[in-house]
N, CA and C atoms of all chains as a GROMACS GRO file, in nm:
protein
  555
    1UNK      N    1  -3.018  -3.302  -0.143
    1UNK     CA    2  -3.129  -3.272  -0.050
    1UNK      C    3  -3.240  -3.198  -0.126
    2UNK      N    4  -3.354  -3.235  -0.092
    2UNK     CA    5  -3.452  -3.188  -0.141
    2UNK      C    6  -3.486  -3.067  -0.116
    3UNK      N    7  -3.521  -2.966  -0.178
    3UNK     CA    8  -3.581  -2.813  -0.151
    3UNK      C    9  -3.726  -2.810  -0.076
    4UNK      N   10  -3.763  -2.765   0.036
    4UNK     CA   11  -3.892  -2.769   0.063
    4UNK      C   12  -3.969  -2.723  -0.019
    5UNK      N   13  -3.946  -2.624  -0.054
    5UNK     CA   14  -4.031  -2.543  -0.153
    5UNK      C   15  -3.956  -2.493  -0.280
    6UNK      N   16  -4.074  -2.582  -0.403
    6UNK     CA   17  -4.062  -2.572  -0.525
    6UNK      C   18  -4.101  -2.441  -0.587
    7UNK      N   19  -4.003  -2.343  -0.613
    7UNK     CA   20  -4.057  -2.249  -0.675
    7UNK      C   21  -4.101  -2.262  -0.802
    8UNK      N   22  -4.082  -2.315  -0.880
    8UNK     CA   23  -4.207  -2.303  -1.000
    8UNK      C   24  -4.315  -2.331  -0.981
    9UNK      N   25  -4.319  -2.466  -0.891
    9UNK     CA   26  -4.435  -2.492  -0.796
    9UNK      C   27  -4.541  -2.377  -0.746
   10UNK      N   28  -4.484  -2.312  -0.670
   10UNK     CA   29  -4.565  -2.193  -0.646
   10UNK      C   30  -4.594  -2.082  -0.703
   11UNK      N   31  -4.514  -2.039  -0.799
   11UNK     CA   32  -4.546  -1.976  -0.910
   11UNK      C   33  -4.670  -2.013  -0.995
   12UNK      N   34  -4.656  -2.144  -1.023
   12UNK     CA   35  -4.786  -2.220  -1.095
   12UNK      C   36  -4.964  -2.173  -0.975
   13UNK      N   37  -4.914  -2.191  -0.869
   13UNK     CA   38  -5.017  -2.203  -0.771
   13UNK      C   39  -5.068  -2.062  -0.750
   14UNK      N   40  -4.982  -1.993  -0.751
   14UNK     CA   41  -4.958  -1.819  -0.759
   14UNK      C   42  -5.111  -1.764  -0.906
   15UNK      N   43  -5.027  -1.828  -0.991
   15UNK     CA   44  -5.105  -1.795  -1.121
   15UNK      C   45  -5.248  -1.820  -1.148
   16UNK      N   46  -5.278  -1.967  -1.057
   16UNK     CA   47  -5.411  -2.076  -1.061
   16UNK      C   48  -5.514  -1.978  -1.004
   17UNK      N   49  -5.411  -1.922  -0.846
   17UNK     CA   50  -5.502  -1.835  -0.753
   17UNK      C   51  -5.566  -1.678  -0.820
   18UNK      N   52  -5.445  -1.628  -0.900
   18UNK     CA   53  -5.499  -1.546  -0.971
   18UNK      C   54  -5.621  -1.550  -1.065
   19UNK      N   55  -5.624  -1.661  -1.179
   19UNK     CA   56  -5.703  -1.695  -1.261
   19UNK      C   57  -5.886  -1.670  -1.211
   20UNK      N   58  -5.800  -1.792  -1.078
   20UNK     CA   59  -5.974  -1.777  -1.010
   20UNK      C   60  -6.008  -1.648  -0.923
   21UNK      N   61  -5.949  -1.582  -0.894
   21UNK     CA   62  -5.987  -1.460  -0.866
   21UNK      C   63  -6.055  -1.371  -0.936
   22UNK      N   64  -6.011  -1.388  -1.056
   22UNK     CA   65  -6.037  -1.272  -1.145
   22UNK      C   66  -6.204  -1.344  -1.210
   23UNK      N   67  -6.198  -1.480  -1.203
   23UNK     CA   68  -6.270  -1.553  -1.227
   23UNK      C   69  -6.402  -1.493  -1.135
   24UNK      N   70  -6.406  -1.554  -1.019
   24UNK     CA   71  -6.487  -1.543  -0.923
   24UNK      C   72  -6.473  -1.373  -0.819
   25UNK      N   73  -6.504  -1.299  -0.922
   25UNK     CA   74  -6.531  -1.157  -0.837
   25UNK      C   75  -6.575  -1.186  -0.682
   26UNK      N   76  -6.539  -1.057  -0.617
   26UNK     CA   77  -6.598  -1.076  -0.472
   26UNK      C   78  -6.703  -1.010  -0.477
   27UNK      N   79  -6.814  -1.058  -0.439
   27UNK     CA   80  -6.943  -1.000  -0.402
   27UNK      C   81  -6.980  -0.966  -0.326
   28UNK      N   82  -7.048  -0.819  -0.272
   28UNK     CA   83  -7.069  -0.760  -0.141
   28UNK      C   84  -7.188  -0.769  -0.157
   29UNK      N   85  -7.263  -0.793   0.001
   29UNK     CA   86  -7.445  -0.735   0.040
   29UNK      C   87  -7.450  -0.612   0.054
   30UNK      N   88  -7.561  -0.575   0.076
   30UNK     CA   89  -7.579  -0.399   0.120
   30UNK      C   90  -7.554  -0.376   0.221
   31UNK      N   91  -7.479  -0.471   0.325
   31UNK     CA   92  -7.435  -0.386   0.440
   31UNK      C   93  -7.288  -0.369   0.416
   32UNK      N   94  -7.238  -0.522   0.338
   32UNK     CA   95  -7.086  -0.423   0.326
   32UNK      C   96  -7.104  -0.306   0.269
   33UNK      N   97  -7.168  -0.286   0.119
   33UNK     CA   98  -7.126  -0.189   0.056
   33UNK      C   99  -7.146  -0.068   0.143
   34UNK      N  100  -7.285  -0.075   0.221
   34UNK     CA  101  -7.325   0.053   0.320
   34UNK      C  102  -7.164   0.066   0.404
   35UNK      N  103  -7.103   0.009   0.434
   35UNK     CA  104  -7.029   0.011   0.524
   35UNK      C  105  -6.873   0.049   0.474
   36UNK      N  106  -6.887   0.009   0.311
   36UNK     CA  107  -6.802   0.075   0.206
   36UNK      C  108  -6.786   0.248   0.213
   37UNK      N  109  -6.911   0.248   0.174
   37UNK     CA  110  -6.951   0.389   0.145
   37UNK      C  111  -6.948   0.486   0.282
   38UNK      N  112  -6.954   0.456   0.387
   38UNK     CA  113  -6.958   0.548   0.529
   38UNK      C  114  -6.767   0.530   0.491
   39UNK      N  115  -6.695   0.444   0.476
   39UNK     CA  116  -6.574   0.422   0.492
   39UNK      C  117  -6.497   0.529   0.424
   40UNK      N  118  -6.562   0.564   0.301
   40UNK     CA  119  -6.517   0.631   0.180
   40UNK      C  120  -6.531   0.782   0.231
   41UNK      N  121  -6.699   0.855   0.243
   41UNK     CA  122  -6.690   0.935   0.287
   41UNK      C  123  -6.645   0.940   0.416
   42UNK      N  124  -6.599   0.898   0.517
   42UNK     CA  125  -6.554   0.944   0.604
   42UNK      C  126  -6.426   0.981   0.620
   43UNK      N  127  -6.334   0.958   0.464
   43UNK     CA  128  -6.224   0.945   0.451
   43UNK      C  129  -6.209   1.088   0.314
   44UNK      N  130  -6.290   1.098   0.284
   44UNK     CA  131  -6.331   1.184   0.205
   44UNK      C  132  -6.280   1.340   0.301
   45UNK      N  133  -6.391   1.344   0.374
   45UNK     CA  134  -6.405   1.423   0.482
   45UNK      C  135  -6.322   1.470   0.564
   46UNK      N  136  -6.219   1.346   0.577
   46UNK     CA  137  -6.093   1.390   0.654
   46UNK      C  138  -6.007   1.404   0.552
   47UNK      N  139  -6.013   1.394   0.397
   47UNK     CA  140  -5.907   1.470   0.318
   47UNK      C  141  -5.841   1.401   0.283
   48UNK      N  142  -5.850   1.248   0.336
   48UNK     CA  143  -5.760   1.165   0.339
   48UNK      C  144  -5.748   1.066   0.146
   49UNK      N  145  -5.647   1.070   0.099
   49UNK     CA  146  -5.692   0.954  -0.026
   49UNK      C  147  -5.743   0.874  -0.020
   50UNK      N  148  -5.844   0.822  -0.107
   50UNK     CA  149  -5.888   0.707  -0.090
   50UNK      C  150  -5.831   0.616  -0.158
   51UNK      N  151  -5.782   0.464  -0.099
   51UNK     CA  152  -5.708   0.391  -0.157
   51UNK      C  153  -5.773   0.260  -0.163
   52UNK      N  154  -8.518   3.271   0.294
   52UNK     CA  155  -8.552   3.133   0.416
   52UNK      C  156  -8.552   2.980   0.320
   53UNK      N  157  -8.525   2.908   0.374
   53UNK     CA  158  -8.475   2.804   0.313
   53UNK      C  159  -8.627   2.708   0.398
   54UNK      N  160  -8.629   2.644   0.282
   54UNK     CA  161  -8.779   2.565   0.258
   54UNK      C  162  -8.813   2.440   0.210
   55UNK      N  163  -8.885   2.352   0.171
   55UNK     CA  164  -8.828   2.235   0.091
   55UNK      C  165  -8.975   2.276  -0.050
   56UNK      N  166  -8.900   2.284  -0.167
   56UNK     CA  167  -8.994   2.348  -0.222
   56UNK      C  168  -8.997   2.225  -0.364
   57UNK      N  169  -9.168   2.178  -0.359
   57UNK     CA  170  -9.232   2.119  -0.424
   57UNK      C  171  -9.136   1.984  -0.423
   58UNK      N  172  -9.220   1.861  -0.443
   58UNK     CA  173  -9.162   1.742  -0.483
   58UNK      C  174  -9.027   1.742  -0.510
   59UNK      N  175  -9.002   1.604  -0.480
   59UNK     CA  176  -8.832   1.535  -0.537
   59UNK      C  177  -8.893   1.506  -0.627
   60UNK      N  178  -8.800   1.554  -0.729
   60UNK     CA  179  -8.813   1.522  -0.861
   60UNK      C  180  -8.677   1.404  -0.875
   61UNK      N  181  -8.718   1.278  -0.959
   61UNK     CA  182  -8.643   1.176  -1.023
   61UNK      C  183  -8.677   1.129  -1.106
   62UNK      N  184  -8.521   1.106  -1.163
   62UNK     CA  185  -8.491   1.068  -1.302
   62UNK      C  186  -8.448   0.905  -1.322
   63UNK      N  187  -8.497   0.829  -1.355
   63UNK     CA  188  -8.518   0.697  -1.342
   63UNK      C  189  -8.473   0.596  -1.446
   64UNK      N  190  -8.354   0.533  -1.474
   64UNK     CA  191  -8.257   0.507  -1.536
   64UNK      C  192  -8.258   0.357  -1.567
   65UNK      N  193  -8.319   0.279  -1.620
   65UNK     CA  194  -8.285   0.069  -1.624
   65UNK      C  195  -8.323   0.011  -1.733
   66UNK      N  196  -8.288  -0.048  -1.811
   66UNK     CA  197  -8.358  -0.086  -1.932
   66UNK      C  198  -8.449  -0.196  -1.920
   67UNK      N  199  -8.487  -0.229  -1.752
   67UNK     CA  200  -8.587  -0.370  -1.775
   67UNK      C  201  -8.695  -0.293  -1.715
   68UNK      N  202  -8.818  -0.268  -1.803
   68UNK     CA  203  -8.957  -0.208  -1.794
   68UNK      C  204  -8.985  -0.228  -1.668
   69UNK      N  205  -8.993  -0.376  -1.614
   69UNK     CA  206  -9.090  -0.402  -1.504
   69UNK      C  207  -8.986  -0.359  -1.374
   70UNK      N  208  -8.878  -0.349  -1.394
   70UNK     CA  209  -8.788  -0.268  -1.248
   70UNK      C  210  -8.808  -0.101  -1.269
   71UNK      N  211  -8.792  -0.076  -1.400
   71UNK     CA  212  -8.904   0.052  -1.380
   71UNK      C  213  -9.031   0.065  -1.308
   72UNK      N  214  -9.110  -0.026  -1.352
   72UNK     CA  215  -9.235   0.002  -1.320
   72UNK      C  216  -9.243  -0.032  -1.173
   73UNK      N  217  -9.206  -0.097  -1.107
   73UNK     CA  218  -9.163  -0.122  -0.927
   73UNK      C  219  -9.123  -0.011  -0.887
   74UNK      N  220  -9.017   0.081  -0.944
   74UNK     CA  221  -8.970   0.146  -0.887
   74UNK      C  222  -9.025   0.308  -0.874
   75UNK      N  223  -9.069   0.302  -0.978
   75UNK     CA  224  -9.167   0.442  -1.058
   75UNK      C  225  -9.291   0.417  -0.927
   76UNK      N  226  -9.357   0.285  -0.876
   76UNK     CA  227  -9.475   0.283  -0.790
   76UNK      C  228  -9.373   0.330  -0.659
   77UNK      N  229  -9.292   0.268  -0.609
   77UNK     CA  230  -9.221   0.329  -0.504
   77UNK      C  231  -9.181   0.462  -0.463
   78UNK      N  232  -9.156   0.528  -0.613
   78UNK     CA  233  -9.107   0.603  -0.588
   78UNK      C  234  -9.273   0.710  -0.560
   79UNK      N  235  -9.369   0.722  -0.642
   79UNK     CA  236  -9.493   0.754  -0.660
   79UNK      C  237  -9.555   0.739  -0.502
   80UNK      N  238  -9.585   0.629  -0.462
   80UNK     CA  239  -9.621   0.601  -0.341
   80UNK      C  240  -9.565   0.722  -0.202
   81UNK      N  241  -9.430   0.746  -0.222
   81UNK     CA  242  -9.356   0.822  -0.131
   81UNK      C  243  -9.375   0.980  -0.170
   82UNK      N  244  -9.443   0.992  -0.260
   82UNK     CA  245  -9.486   1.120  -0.306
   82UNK      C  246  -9.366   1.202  -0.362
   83UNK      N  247  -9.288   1.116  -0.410
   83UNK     CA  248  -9.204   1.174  -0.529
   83UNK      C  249  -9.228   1.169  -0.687
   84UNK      N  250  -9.189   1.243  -0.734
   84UNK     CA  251  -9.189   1.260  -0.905
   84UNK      C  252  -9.086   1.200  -0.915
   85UNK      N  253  -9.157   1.122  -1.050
   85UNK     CA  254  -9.052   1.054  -1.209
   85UNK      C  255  -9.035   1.146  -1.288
   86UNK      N  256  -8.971   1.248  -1.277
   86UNK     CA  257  -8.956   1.352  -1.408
   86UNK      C  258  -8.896   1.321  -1.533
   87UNK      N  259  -8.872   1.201  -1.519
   87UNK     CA  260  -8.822   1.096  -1.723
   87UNK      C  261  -8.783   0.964  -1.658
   88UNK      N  262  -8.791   0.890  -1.782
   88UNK     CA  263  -8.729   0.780  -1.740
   88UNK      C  264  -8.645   0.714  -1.877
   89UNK      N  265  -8.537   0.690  -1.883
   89UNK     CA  266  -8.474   0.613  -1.935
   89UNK      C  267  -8.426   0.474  -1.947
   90UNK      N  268  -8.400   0.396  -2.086
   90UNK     CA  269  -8.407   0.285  -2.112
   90UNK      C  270  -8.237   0.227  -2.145
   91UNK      N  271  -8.172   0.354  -2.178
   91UNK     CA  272  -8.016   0.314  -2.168
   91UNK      C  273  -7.958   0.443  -2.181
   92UNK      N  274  -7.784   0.440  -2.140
   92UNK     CA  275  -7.729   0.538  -2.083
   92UNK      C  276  -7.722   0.661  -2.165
   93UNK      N  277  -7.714   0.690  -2.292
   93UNK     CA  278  -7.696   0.786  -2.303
   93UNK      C  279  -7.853   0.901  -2.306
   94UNK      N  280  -7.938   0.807  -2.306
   94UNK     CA  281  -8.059   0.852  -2.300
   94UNK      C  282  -8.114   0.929  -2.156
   95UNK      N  283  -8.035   0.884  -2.023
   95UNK     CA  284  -8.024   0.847  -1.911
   95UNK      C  285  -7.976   0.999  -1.885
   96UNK      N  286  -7.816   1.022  -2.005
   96UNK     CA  287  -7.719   1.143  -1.899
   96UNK      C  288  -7.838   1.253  -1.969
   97UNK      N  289  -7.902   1.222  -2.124
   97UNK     CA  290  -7.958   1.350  -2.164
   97UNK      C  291  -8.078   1.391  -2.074
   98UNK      N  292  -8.125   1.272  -2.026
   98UNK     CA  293  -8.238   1.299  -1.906
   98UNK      C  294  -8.204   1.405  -1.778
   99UNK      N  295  -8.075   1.362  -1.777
   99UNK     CA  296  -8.050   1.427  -1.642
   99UNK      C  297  -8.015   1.563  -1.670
  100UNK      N  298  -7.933   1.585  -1.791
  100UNK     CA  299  -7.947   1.738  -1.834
  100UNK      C  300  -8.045   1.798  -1.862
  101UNK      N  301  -8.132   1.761  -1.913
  101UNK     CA  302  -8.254   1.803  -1.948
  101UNK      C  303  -8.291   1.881  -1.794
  102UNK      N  304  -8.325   1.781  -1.701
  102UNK     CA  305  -8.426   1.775  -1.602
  102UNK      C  306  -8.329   1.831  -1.478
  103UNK      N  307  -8.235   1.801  -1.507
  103UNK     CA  308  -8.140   1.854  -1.382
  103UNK      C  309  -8.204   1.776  -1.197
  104UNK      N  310  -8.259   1.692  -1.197
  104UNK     CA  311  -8.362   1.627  -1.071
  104UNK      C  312  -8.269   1.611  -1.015
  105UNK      N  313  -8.352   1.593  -0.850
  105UNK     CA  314  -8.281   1.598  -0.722
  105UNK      C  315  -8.203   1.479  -0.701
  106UNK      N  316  -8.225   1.326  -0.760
  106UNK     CA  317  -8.171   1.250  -0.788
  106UNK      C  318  -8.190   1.146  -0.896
  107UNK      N  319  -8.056   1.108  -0.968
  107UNK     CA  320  -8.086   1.000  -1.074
  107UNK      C  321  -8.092   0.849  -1.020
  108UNK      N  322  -8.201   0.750  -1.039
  108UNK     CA  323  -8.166   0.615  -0.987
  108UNK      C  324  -8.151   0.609  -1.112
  109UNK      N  325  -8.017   0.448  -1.142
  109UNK     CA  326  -7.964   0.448  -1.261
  109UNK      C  327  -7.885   0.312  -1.242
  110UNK      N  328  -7.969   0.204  -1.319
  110UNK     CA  329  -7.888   0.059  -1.324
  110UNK      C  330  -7.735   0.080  -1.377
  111UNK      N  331  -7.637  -0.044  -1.338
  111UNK     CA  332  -7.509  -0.056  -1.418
  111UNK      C  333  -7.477  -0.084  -1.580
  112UNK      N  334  -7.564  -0.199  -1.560
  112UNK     CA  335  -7.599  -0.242  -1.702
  112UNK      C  336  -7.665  -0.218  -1.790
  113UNK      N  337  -7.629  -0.057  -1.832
  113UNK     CA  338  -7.747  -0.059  -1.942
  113UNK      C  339  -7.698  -0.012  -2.078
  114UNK      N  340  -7.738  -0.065  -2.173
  114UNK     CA  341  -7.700  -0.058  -2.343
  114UNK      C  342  -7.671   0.106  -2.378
  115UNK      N  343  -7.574   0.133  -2.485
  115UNK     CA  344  -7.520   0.212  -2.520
  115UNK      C  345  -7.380   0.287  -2.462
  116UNK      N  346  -7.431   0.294  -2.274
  116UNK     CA  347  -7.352   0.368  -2.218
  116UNK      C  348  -7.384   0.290  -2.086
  117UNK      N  349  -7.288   0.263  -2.000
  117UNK     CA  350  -7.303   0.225  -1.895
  117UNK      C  351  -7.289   0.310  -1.793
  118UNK      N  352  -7.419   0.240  -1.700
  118UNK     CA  353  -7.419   0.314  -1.621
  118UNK      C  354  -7.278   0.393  -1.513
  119UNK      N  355  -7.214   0.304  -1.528
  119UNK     CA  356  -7.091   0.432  -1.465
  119UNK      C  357  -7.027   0.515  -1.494
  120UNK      N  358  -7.028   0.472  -1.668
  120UNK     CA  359  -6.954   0.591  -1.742
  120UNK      C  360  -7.088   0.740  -1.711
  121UNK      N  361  -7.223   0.673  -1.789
  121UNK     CA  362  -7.304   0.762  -1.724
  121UNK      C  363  -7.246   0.879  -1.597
  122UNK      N  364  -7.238   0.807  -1.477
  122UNK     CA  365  -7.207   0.851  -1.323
  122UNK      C  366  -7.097   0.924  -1.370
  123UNK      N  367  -6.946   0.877  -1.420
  123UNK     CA  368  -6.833   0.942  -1.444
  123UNK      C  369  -6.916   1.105  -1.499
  124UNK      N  370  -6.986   1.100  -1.613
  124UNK     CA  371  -7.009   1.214  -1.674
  124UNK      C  372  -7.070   1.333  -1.633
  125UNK      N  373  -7.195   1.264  -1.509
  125UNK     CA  374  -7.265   1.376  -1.455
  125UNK      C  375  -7.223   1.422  -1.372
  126UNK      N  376  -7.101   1.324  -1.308
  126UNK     CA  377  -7.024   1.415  -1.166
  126UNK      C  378  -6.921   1.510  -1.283
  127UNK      N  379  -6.918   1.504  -1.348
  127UNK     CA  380  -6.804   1.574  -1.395
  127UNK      C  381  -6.876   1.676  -1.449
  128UNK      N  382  -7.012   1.700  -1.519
  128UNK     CA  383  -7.092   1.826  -1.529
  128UNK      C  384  -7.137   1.888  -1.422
  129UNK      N  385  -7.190   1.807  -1.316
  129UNK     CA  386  -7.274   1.841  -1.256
  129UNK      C  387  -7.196   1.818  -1.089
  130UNK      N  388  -7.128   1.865  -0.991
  130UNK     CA  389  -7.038   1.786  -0.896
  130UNK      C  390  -7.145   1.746  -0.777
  131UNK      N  391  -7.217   1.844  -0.783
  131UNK     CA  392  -7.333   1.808  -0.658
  131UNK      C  393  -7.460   1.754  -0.651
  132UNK      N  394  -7.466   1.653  -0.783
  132UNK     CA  395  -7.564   1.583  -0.817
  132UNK      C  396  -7.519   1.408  -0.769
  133UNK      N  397  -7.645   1.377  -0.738
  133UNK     CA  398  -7.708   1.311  -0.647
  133UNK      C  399  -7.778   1.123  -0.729
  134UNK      N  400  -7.627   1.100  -0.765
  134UNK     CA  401  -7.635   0.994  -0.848
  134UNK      C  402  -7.671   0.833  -0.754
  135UNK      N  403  -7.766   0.782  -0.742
  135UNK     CA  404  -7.812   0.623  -0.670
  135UNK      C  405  -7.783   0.504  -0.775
  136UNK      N  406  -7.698   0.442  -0.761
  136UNK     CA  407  -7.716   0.303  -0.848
  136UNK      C  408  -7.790   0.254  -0.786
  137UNK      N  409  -7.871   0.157  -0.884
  137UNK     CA  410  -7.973   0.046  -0.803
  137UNK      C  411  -7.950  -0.028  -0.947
  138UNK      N  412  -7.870  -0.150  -0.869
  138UNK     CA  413  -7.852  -0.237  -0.929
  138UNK      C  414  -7.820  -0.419  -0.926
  139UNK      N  415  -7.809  -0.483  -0.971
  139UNK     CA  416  -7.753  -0.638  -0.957
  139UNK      C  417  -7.621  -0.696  -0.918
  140UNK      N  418  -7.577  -0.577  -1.008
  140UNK     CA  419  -7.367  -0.611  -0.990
  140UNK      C  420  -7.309  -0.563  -0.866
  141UNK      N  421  -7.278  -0.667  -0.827
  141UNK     CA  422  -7.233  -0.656  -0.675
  141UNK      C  423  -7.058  -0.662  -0.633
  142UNK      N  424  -7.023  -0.647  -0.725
  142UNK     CA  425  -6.899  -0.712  -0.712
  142UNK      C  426  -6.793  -0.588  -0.679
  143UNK      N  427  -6.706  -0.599  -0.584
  143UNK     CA  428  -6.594  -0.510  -0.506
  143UNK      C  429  -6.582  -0.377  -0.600
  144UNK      N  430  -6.496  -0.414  -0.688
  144UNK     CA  431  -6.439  -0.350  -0.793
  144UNK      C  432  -6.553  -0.216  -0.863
  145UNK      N  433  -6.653  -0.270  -0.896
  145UNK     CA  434  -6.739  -0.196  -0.956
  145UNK      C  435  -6.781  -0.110  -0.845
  146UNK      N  436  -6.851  -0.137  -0.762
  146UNK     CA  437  -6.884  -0.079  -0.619
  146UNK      C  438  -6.784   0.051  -0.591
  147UNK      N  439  -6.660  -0.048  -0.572
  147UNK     CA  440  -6.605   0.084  -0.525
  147UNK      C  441  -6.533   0.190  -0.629
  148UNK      N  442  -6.536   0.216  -0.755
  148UNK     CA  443  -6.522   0.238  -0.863
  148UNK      C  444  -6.665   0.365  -0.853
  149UNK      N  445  -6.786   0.306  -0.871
  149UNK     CA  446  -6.876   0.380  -0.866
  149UNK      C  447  -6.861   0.507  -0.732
  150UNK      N  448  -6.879   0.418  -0.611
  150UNK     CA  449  -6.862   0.539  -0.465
  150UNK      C  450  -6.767   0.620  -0.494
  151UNK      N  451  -6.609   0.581  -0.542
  151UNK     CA  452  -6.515   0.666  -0.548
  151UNK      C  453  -6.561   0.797  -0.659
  152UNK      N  454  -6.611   0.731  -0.775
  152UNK     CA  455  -6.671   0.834  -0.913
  152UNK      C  456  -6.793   0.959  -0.839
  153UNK      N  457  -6.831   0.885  -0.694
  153UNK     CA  458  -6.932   0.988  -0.610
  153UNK      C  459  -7.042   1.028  -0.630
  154UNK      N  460  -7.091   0.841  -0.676
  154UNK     CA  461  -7.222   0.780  -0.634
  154UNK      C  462  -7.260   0.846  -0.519
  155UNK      N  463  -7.409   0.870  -0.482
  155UNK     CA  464  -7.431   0.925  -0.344
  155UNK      C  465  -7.464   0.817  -0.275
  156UNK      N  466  -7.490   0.671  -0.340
  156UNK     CA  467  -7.517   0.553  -0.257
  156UNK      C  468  -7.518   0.434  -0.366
  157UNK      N  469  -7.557   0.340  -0.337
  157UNK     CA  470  -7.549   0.222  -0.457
  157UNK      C  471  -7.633   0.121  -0.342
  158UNK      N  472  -7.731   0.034  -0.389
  158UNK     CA  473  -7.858  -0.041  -0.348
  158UNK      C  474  -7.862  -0.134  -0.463
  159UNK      N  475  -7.876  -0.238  -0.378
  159UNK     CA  476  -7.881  -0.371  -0.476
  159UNK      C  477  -8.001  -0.396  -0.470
  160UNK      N  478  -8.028  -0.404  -0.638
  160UNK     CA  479  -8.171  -0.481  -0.623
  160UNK      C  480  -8.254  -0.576  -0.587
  161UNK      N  481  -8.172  -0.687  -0.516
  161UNK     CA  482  -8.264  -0.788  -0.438
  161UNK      C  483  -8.284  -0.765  -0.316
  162UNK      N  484  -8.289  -0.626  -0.266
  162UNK     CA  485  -8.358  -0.606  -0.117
  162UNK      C  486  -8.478  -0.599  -0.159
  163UNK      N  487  -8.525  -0.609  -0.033
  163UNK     CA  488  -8.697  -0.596  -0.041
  163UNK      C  489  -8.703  -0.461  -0.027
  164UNK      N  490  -8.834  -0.478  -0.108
  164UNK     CA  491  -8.932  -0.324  -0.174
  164UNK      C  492  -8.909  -0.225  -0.045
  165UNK      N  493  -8.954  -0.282   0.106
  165UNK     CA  494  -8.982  -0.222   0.189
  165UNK      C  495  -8.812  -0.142   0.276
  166UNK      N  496  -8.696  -0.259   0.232
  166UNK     CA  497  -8.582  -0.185   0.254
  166UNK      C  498  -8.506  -0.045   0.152
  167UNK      N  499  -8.550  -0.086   0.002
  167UNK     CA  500  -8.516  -0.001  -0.114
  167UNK      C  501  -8.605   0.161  -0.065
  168UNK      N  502  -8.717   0.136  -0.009
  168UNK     CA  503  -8.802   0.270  -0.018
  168UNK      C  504  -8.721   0.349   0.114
  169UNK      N  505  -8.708   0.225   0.232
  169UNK     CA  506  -8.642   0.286   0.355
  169UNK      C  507  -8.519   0.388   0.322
  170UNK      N  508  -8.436   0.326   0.205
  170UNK     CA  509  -8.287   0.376   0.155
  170UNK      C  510  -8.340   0.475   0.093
  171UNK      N  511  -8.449   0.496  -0.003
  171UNK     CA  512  -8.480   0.628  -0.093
  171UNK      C  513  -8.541   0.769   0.004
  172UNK      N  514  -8.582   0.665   0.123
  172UNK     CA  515  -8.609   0.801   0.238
  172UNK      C  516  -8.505   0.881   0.286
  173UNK      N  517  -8.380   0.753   0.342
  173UNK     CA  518  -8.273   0.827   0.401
  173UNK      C  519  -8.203   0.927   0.272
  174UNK      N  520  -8.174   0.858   0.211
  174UNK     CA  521  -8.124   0.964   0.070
  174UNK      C  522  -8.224   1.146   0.022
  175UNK      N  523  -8.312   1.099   0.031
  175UNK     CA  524  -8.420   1.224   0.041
  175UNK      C  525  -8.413   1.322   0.179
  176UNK      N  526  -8.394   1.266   0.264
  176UNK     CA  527  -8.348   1.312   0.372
  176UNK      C  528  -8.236   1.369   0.399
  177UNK      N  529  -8.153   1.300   0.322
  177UNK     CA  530  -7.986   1.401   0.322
  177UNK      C  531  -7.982   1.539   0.268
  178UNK      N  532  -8.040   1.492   0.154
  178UNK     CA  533  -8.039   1.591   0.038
  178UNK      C  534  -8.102   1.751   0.093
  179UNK      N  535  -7.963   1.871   0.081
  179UNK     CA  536  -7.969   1.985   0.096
  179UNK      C  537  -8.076   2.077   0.062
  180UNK      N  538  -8.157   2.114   0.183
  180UNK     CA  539  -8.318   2.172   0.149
  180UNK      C  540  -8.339   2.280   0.045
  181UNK      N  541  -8.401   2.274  -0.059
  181UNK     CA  542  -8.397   2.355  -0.139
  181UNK      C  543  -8.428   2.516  -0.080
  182UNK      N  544  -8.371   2.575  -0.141
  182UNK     CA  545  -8.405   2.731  -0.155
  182UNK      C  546  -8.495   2.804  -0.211
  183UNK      N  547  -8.629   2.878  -0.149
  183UNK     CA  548  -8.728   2.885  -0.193
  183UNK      C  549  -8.744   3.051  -0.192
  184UNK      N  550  -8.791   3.121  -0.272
  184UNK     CA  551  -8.779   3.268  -0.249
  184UNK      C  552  -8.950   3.290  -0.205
  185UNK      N  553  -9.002   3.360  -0.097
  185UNK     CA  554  -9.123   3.397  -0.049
  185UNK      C  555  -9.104   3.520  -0.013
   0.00000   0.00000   0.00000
């Protein structure tokens, strides 16, 4: 019987996804980042780590 | 009594002349001072020691020293200084790398003139009124 899922298979697919990730950074506008930054300090503020 | 005494003084940080020179009129226009301007980073942190200004605008990319190591250094001399990236690199990582290092904001340079000056108001506006002895 066949395995549904090929793990080397996805391992390979695992790795591809990585590649292009690292490849293709994520790019924010100025409202995410604005919306970064209220996130940060507001977390700041409450003491909390930022993670 | 606490006062707001004489001009914002800024220290103005990018190695491409003509985003200086946009930004130096912006900043001029709003009736703030350029108290130096720098062309790459390490030129950038000696500016800011020098001048000690109310805030540094200061690209990512700039030769010798980058601008975040820059940021790393002056929060670490200086904790309550008032570091703005204005820059191109937009990407997660750097962003939040910079805010966490305690950037006071970060502004990408393809907003329009008229949103960048809006952001240099609110930032001027935050900023803790100086102390003036009369």
């Amino acid at each position: 019987m066949k395995d549904l899922f090929d793990l080397r298979e996805m391992l390979e697919e695992i790795k591809n996804d990585e590649k292009i990730h690292r490849v293709k950074p994520v790019l924010l506008n100025q409202k995410e980042i604005n919306e970064m930054r209220e996130k940060l300090n507001r977390l700041k503020r409450e003491g909390k780590k930022v993670t | 009594m606490f006062m707001a005494a004489g001009p914002i003084r800024i220290v103005l940080a990018d190695d491409e002349i003509h985003i200086r020179y946009l930004v130096r009129s912006i900043i001029r226009a709003e009736g703030y001072t350029v108290v130096g301007e720098a062309n790459n980073g390490e030129d950038a942190l000696a500016m800011y020691r020098l001048h000690q200004p109310d805030i540094i605008l200061m690209d990512i990319n700039l030769p010798l020293k980058t601008g975040d190591n820059v940021l790393a250094e002056i929060i670490r001399e200086f904790p309550d200084a008032k570091v703005v990236m204005l820059t191109m690199v937009a990407d997660v990582e750097t962003v939040k790398r910079c805010l966490e290092l305690g950037a006071t904001d970060y502004i990408l340079k393809n907003n329009s003139v008229e949103a960048i000056r809006q952001m240099l108001r609110d930032i001027v506006a935050s900023l803790p009124q100086k102390e003036a002895t009369v």
